[in-house]
C-alpha atoms as one frame of an Amber mdcrd trajectory, in Angstrom:
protein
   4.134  13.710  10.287   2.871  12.466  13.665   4.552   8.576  12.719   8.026
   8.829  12.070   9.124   7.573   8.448   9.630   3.564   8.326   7.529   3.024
  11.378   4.250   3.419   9.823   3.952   0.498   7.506   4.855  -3.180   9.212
   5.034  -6.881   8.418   3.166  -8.620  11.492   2.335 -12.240  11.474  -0.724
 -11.497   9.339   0.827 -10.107   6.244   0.716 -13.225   4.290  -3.014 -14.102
   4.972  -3.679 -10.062   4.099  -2.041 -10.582   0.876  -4.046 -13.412   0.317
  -7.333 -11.998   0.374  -5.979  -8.580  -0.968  -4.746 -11.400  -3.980  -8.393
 -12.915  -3.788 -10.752  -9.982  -3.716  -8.666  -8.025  -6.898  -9.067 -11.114
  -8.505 -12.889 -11.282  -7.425 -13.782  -7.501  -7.924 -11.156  -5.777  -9.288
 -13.222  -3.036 -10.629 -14.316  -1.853  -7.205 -11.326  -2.996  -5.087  -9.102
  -0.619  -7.496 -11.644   2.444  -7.949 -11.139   5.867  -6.470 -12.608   9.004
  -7.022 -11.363  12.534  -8.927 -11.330  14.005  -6.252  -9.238  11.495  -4.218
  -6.876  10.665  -6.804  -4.256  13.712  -6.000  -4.122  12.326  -2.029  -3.958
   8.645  -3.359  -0.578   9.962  -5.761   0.789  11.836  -3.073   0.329   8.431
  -0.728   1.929   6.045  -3.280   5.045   8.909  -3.768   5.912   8.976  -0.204
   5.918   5.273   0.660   7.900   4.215  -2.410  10.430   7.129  -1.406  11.054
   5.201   1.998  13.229   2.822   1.907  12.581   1.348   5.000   8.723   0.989
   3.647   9.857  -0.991   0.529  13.149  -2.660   0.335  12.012  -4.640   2.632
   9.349  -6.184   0.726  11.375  -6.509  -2.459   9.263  -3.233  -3.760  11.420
  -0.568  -6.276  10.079   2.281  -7.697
């Protein structure tokens, strides 16, 4: 992995305005905000297993698996 583990996902100063219109547009367009392919859904899996499995990536945010 060319990003060590823990470094790859941050909170900057513009998480909480992200999270609003992350908030906004699911609420908007759900449908297409949360759509992904066949094809992709094995990477998207594999994604969502590795940064839940970091706890630097999630305890942080209040995330548990």
């Amino acid at each position: 992995m060319p990003i060590k583990p823990g470094e790859w996902l941050l909170m900057d100063d513009a998480y909480a305005d992200q999270m609003a219109h992350r908030r906004a547009l699911i609420a908007s367009k759900g449908d297409l905000v949360h759509r992904i392919s066949d094809g992709a859904f094995p990477a998207a899996r594999e994604l969502l297993s590795v940064t839940l499995d970091d706890p630097r990536s999630c305890t942080r945010r209040g995330i548990r698996r």
